[in-house]
PDB file of N, CA, C and O in Angstrom:
ATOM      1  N   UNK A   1      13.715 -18.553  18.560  1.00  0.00           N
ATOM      2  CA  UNK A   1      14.836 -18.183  17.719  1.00  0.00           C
ATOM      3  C   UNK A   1      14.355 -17.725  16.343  1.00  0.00           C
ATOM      4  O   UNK A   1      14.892 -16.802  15.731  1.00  0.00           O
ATOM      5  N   UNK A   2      13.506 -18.296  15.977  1.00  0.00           N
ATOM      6  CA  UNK A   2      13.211 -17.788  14.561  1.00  0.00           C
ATOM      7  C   UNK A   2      12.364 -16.801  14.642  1.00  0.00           C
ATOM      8  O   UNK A   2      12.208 -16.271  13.542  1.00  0.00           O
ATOM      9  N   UNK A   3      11.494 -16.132  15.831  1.00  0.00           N
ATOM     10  CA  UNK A   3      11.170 -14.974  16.202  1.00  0.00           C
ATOM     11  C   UNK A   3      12.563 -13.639  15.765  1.00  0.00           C
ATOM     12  O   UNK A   3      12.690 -12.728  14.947  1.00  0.00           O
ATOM     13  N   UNK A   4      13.295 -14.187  16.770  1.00  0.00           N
ATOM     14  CA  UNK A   4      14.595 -13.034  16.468  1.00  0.00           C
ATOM     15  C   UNK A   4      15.172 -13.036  14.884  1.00  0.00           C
ATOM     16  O   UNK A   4      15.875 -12.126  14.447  1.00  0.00           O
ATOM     17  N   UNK A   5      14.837 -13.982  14.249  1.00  0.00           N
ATOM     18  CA  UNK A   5      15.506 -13.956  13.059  1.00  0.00           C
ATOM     19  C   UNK A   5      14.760 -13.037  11.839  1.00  0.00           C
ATOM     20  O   UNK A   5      15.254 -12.423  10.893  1.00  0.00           O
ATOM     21  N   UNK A   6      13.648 -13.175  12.187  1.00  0.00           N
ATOM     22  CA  UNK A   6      12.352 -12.076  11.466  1.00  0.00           C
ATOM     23  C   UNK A   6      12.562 -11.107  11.512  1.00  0.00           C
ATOM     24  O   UNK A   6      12.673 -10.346  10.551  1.00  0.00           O
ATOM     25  N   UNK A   7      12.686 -10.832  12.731  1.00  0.00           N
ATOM     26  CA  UNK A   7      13.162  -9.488  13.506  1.00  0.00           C
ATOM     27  C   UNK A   7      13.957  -8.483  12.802  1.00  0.00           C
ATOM     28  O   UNK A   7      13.693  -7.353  12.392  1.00  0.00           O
ATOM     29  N   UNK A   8      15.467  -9.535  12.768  1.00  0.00           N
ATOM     30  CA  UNK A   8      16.338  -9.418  12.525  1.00  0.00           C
ATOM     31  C   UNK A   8      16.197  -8.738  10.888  1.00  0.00           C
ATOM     32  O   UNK A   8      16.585  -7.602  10.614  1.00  0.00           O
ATOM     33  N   UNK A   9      15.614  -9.611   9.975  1.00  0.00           N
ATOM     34  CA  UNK A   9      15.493  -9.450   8.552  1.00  0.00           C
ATOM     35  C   UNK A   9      15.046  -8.435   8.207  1.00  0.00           C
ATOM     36  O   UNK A   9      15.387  -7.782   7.221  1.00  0.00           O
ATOM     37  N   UNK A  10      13.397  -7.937   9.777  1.00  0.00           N
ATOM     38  CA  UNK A  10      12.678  -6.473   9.290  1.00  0.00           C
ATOM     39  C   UNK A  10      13.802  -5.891   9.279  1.00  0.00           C
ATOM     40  O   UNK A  10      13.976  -5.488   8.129  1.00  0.00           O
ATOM     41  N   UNK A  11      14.696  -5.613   9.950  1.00  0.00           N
ATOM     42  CA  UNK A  11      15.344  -4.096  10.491  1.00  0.00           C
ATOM     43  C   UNK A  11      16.215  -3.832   9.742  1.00  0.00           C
ATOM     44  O   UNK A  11      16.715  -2.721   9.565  1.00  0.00           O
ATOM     45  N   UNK A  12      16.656  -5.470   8.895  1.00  0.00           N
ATOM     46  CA  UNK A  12      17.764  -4.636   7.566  1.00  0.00           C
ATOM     47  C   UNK A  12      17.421  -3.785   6.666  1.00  0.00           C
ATOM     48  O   UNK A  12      18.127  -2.923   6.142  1.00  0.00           O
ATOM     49  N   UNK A  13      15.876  -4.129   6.409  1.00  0.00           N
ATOM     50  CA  UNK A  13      14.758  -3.342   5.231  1.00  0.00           C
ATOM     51  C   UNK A  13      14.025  -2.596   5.816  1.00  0.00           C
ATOM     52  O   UNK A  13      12.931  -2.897   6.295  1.00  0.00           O
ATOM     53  N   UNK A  14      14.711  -1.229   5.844  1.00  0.00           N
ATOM     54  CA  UNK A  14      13.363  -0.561   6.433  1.00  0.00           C
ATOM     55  C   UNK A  14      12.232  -0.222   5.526  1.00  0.00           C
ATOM     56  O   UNK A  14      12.252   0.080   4.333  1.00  0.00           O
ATOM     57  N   UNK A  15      11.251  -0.340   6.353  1.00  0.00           N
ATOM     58  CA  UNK A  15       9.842  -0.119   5.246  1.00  0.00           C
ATOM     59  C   UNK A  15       9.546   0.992   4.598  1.00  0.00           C
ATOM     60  O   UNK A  15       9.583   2.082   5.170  1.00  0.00           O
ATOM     61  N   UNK A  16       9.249   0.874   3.456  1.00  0.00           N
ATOM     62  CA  UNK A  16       8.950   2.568   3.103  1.00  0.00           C
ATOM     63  C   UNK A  16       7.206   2.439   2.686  1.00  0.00           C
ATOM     64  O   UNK A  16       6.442   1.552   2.305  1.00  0.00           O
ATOM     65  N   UNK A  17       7.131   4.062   3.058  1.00  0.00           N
ATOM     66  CA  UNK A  17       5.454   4.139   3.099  1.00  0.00           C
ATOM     67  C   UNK A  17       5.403   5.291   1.688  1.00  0.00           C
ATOM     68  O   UNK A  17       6.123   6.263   1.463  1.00  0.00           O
ATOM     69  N   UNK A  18       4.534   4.862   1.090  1.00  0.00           N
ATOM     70  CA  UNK A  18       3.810   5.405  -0.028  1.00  0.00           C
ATOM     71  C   UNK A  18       2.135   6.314  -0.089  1.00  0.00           C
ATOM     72  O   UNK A  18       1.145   5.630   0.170  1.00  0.00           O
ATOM     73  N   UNK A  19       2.001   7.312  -0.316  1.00  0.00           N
ATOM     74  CA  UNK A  19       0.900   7.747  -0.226  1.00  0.00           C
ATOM     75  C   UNK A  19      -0.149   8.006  -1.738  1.00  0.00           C
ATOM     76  O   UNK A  19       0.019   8.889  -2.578  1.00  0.00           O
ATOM     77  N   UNK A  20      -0.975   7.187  -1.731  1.00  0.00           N
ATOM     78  CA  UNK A  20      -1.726   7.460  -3.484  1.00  0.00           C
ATOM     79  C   UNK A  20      -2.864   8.094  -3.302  1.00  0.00           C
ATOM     80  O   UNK A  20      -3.678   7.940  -2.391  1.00  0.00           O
ATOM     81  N   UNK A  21      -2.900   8.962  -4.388  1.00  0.00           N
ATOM     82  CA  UNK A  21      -4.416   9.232  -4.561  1.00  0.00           C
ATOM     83  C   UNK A  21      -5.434   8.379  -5.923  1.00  0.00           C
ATOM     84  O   UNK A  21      -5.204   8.249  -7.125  1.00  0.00           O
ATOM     85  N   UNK A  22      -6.519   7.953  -5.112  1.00  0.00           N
ATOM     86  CA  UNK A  22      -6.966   7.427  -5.952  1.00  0.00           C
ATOM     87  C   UNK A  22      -8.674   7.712  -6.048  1.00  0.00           C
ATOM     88  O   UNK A  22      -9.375   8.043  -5.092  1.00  0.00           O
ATOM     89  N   UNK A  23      -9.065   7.530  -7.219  1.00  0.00           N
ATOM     90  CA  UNK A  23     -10.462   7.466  -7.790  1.00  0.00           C
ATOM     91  C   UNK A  23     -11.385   7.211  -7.346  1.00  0.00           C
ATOM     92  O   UNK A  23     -11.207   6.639  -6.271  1.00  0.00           O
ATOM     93  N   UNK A  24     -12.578   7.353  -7.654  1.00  0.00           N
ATOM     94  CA  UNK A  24     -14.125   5.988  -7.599  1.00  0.00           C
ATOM     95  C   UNK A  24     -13.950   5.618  -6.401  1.00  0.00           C
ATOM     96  O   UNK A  24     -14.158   4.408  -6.484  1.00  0.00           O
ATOM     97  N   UNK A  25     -13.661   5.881  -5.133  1.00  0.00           N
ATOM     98  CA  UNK A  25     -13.825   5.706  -3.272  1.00  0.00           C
ATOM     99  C   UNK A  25     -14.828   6.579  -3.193  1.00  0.00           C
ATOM    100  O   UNK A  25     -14.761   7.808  -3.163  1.00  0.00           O
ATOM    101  N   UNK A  26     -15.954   5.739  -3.152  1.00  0.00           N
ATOM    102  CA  UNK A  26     -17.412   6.219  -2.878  1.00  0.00           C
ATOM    103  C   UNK A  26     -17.871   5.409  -1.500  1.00  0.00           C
ATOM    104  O   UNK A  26     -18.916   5.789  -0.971  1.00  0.00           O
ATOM    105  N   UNK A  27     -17.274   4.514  -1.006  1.00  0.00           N
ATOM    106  CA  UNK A  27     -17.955   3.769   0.638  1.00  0.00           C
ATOM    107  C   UNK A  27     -16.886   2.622   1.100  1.00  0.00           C
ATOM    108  O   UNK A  27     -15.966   2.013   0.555  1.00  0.00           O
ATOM    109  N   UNK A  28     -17.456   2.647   2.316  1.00  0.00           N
ATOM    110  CA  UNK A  28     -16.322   1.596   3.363  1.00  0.00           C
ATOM    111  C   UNK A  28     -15.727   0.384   2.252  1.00  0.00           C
ATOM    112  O   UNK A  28     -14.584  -0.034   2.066  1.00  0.00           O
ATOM    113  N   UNK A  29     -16.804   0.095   1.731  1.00  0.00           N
ATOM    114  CA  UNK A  29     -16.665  -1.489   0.612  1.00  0.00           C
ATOM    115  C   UNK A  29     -15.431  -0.917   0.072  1.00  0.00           C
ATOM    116  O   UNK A  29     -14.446  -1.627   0.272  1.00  0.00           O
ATOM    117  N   UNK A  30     -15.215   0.189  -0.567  1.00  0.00           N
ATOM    118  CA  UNK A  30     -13.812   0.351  -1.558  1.00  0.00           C
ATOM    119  C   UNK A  30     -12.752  -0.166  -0.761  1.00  0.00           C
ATOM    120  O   UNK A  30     -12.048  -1.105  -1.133  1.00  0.00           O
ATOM    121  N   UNK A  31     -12.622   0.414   0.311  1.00  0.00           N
ATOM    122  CA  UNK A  31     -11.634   0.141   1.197  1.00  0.00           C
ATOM    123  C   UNK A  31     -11.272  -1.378   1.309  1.00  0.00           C
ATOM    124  O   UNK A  31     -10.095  -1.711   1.178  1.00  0.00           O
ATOM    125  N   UNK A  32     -12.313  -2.376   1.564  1.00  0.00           N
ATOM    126  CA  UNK A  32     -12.117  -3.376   1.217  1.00  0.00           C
ATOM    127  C   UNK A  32     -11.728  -3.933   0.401  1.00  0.00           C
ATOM    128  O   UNK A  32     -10.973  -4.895   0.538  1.00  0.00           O
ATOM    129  N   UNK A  33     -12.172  -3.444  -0.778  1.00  0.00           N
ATOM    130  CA  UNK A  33     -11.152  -3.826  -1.905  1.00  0.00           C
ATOM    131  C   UNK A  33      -9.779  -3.625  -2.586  1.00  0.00           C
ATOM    132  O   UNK A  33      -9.012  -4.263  -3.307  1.00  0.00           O
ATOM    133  N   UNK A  34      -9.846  -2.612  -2.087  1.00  0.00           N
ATOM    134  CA  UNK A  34      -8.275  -1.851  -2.230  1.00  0.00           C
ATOM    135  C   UNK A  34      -7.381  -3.228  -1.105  1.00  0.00           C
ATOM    136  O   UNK A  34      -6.569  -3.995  -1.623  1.00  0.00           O
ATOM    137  N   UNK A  35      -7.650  -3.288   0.064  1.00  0.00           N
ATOM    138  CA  UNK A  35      -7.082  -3.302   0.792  1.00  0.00           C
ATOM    139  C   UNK A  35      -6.844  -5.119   0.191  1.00  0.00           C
ATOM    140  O   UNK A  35      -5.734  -5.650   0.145  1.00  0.00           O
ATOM    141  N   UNK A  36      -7.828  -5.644  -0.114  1.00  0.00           N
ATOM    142  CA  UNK A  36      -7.794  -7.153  -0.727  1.00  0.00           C
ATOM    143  C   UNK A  36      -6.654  -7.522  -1.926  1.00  0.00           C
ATOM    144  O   UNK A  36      -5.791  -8.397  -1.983  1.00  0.00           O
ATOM    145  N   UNK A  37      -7.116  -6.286  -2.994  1.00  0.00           N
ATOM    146  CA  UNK A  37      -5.990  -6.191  -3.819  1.00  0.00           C
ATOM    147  C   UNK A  37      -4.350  -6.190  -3.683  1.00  0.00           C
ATOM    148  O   UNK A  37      -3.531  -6.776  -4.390  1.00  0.00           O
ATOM    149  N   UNK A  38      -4.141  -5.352  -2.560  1.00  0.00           N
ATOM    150  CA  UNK A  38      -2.719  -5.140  -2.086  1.00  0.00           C
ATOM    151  C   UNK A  38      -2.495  -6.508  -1.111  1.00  0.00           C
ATOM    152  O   UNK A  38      -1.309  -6.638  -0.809  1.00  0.00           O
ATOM    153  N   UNK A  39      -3.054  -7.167  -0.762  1.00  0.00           N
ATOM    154  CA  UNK A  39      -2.646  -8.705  -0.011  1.00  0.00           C
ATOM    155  C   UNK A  39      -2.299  -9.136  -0.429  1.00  0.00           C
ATOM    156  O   UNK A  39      -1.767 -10.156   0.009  1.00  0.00           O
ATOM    157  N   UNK A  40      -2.244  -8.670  -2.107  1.00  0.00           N
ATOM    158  CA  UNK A  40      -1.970 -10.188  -3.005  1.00  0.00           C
ATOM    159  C   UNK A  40      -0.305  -9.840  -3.326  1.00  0.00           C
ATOM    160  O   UNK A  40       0.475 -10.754  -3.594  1.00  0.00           O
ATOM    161  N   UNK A  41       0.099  -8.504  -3.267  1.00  0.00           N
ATOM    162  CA  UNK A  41       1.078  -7.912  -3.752  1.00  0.00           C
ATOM    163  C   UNK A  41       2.597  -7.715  -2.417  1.00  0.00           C
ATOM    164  O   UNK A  41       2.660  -6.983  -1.429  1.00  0.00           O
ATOM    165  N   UNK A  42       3.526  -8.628  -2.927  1.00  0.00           N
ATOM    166  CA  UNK A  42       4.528  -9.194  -1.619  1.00  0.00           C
ATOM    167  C   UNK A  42       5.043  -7.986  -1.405  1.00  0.00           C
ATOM    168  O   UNK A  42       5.225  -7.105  -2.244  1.00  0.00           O
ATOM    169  N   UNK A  43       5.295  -7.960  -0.161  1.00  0.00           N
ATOM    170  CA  UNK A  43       6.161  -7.370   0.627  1.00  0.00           C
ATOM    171  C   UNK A  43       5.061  -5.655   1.428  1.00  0.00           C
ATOM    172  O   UNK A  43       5.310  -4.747   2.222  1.00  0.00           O
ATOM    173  N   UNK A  44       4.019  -6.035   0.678  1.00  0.00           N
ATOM    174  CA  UNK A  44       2.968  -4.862   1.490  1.00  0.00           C
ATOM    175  C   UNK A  44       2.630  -5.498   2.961  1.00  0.00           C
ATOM    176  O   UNK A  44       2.330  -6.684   3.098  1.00  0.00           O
ATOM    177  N   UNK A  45       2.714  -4.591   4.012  1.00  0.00           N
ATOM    178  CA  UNK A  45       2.808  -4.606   5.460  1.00  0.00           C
ATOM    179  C   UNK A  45       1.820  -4.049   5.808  1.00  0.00           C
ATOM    180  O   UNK A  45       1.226  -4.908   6.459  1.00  0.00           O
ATOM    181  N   UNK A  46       0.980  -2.779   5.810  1.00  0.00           N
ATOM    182  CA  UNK A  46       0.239  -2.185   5.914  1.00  0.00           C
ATOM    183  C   UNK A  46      -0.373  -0.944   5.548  1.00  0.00           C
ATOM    184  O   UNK A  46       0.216   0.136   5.523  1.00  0.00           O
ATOM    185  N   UNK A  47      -1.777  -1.166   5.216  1.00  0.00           N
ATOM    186  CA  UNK A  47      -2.182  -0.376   3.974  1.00  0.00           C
ATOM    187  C   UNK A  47      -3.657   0.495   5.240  1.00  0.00           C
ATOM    188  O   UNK A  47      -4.323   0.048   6.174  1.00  0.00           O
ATOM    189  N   UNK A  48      -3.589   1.502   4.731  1.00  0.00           N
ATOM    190  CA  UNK A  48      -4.846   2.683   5.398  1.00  0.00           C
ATOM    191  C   UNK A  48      -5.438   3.548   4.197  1.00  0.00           C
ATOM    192  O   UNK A  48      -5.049   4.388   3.385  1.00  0.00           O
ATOM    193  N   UNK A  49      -6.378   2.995   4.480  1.00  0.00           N
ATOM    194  CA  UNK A  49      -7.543   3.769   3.162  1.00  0.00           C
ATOM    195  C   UNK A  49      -8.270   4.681   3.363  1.00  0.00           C
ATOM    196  O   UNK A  49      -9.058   4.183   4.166  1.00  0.00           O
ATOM    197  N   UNK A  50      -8.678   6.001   3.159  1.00  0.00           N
ATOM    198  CA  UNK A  50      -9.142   7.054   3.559  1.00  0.00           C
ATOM    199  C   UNK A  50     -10.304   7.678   2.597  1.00  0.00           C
ATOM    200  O   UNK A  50     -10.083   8.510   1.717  1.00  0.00           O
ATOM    201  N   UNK A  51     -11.277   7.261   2.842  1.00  0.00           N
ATOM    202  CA  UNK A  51     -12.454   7.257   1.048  1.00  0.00           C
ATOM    203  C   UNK A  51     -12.705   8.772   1.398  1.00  0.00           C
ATOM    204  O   UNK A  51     -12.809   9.431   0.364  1.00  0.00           O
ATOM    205  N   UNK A  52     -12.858   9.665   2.766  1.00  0.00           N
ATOM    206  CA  UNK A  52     -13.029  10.765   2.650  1.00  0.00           C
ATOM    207  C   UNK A  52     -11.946  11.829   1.529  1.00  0.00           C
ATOM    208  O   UNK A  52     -12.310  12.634   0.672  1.00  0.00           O
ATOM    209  N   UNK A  53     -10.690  11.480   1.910  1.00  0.00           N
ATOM    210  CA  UNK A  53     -10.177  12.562   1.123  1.00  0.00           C
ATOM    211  C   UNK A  53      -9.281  11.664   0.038  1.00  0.00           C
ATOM    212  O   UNK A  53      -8.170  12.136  -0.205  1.00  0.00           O
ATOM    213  N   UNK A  54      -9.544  10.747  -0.463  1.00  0.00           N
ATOM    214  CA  UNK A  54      -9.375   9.410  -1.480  1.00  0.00           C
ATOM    215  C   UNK A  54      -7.893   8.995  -1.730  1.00  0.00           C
ATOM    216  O   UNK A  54      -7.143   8.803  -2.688  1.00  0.00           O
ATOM    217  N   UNK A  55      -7.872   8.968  -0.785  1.00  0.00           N
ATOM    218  CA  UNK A  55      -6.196   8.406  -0.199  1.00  0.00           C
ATOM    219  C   UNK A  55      -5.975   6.820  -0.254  1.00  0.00           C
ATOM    220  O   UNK A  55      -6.946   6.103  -0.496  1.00  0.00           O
ATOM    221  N   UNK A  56      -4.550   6.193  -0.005  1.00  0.00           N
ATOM    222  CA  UNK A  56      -4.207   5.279   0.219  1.00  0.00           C
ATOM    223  C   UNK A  56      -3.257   4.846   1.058  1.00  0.00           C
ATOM    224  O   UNK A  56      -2.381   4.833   0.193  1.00  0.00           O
ATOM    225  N   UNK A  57      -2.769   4.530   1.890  1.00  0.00           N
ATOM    226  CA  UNK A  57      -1.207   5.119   2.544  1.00  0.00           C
ATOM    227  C   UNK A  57      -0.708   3.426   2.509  1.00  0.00           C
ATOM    228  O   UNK A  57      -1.393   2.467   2.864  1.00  0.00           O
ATOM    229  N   UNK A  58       0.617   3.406   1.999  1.00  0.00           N
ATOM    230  CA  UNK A  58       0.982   1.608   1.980  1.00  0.00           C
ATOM    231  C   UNK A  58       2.121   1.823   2.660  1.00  0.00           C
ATOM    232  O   UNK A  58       2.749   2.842   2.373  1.00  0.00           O
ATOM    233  N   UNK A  59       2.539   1.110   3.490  1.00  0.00           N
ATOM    234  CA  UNK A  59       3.649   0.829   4.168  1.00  0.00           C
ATOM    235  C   UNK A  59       4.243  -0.841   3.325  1.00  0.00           C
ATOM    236  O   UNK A  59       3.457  -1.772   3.149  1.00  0.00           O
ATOM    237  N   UNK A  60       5.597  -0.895   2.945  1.00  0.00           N
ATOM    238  CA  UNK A  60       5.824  -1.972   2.177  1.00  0.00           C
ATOM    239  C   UNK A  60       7.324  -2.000   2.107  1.00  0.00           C
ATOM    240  O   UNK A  60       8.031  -1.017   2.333  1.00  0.00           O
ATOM    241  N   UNK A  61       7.740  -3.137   1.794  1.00  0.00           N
ATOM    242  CA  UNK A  61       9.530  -3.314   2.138  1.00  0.00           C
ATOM    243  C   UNK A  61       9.642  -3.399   0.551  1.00  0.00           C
ATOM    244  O   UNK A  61       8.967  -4.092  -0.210  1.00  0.00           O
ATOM    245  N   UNK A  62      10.828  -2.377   0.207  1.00  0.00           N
ATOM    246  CA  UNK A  62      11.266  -2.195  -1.061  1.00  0.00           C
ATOM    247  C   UNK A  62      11.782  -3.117  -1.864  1.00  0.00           C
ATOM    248  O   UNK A  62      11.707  -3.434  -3.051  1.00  0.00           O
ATOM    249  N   UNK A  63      12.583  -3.625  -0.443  1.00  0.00           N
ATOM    250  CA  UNK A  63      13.268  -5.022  -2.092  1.00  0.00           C
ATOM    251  C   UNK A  63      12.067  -6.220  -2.587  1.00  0.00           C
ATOM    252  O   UNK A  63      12.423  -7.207  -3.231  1.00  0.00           O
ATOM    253  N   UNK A  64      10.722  -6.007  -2.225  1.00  0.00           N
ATOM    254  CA  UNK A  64       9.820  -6.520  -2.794  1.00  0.00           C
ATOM    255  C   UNK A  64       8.904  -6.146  -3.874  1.00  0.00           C
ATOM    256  O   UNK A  64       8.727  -6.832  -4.881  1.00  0.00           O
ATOM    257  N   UNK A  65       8.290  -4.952  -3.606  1.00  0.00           N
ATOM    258  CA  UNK A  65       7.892  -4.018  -4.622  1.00  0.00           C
ATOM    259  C   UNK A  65       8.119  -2.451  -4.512  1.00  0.00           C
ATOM    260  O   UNK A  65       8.742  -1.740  -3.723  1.00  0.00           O
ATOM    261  N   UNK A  66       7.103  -2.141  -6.000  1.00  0.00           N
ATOM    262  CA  UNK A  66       7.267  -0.425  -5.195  1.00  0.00           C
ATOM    263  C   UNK A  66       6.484   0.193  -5.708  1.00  0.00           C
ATOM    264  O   UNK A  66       5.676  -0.449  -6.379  1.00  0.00           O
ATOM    265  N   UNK A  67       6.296   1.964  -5.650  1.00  0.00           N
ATOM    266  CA  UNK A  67       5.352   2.636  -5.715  1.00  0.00           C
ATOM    267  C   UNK A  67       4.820   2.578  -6.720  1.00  0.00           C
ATOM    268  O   UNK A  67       3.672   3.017  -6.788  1.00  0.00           O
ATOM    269  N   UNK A  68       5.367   2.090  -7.725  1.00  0.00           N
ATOM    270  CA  UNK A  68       4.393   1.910  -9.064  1.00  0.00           C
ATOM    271  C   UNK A  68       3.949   0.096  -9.031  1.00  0.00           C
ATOM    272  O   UNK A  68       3.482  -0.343 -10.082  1.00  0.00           O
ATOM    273  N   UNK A  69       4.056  -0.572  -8.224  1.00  0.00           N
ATOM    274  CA  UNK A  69       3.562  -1.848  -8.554  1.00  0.00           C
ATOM    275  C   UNK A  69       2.532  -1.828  -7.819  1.00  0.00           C
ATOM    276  O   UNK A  69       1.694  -2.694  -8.070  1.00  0.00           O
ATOM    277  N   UNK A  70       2.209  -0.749  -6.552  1.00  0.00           N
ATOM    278  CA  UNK A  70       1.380  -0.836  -5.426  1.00  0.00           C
ATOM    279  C   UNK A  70       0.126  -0.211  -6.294  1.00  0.00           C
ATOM    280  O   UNK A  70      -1.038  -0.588  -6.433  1.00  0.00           O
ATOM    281  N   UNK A  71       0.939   1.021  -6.871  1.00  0.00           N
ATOM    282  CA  UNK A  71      -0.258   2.222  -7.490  1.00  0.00           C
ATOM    283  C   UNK A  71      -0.970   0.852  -8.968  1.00  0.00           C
ATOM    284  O   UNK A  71      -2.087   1.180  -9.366  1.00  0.00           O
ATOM    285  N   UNK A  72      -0.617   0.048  -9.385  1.00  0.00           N
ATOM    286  CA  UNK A  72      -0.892  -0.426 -10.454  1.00  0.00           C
ATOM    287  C   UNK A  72      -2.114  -1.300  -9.824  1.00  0.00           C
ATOM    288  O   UNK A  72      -3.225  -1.146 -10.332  1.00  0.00           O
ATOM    289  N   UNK A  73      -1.948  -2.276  -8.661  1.00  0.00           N
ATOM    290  CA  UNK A  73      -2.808  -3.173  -7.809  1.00  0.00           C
ATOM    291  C   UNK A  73      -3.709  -1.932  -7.758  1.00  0.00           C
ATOM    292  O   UNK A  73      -4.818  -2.126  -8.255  1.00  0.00           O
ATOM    293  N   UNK A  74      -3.559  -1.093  -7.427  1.00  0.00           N
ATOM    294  CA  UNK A  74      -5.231  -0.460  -6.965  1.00  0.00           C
ATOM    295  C   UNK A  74      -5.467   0.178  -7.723  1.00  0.00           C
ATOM    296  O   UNK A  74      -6.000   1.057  -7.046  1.00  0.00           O
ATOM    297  N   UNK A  75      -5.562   0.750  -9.365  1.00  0.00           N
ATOM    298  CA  UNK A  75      -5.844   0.699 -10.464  1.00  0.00           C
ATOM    299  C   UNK A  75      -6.771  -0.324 -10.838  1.00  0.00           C
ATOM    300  O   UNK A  75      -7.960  -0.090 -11.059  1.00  0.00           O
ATOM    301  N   UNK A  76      -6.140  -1.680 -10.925  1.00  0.00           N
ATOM    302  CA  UNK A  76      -6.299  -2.493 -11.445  1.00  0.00           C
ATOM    303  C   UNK A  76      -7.956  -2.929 -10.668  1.00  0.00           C
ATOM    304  O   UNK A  76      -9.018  -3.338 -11.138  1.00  0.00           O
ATOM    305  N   UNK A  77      -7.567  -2.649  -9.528  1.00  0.00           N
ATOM    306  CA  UNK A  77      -8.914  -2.831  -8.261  1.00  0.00           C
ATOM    307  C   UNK A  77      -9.956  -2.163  -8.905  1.00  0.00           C
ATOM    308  O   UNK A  77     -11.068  -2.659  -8.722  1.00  0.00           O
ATOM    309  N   UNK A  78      -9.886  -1.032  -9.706  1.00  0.00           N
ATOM    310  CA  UNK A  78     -11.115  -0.386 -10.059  1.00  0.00           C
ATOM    311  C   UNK A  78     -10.846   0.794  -9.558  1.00  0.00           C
ATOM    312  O   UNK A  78     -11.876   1.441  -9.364  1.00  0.00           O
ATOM    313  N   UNK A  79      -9.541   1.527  -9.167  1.00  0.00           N
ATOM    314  CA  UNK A  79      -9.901   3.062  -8.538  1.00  0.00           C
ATOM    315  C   UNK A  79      -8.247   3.585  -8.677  1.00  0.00           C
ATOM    316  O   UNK A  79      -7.332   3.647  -7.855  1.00  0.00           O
ATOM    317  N   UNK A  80      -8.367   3.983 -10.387  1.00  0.00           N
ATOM    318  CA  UNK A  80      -6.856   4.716 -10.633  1.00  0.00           C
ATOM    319  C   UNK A  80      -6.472   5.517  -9.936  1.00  0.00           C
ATOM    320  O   UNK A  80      -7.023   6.595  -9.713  1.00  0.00           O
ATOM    321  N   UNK A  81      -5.553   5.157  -9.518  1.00  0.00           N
ATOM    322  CA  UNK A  81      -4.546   5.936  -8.569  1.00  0.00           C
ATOM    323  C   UNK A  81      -3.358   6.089  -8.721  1.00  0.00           C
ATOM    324  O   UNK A  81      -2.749   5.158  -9.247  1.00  0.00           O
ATOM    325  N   UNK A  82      -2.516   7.459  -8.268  1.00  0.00           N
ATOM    326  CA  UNK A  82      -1.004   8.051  -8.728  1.00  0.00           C
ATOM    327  C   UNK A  82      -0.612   8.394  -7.755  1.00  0.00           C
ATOM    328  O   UNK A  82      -1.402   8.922  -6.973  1.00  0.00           O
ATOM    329  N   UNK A  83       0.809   8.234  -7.387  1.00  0.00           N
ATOM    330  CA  UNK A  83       1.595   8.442  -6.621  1.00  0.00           C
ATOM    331  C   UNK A  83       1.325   9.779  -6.092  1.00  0.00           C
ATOM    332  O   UNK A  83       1.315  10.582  -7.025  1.00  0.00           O
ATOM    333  N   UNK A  84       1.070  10.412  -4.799  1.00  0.00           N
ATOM    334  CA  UNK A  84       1.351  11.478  -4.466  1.00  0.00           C
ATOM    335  C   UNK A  84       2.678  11.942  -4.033  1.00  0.00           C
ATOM    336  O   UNK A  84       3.380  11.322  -3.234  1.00  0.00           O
ATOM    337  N   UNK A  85       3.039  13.216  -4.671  1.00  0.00           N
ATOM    338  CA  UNK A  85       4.011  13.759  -4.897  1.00  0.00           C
ATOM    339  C   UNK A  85       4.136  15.270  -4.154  1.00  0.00           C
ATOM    340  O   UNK A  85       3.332  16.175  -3.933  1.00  0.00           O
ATOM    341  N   UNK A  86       5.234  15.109  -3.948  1.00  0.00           N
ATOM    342  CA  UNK A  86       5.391  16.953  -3.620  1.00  0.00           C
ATOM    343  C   UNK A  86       4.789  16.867  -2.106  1.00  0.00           C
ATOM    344  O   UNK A  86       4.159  17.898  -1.871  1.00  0.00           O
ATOM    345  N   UNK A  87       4.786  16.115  -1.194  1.00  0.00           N
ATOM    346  CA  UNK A  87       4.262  15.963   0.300  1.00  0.00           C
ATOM    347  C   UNK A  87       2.674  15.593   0.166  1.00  0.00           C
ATOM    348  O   UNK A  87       2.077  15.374  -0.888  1.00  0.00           O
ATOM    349  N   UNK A  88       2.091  15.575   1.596  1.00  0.00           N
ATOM    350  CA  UNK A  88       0.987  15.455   1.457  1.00  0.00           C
ATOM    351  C   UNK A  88      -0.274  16.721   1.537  1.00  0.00           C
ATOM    352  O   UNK A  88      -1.456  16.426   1.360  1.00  0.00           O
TER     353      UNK A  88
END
């Protein structure tokens, strides 16, 4: 029952995904850190890091945070990053 109730809670919030570009992603390790940083930050679900073309992609439920609290965590990580805008 409390399976269905989770459930239940995702589907009122749908997730919204955010795409950043960010800085200083020079090897796999960044990724790790980026990705450590955003664990700490509620309501992030899932995060994909891309050091080739210095991306971030966050999937995250809004009434928790948002694109500027996500972009601030991975700043703060060591690799300023801004909202991408205008598509990808």
């Amino acid at each position: 029952m409390v399976a269905a109730l989770s459930v239940g809670a995702a589907l009122a919030t749908p997730a919204t995904v955010v795409m950043l570009d960010a800085e200083n992603m020079t090897c796999p390790a960044c990724g790790i850190t980026i990705r450590k940083a955003l664990e700490k930050v509620p309501g992030v679900a899932d995060v994909k890091v891309d050091t080739r073309a210095e991306t971030v992609t966050v999937t995250f439920e809004s009434s928790q945070t948002d694109a500027a609290g996500i972009a601030r965590a991975v700043t703060e990580a060591g690799f300023p990053a801004k909202v991408r805008t205008g598509g990808e």
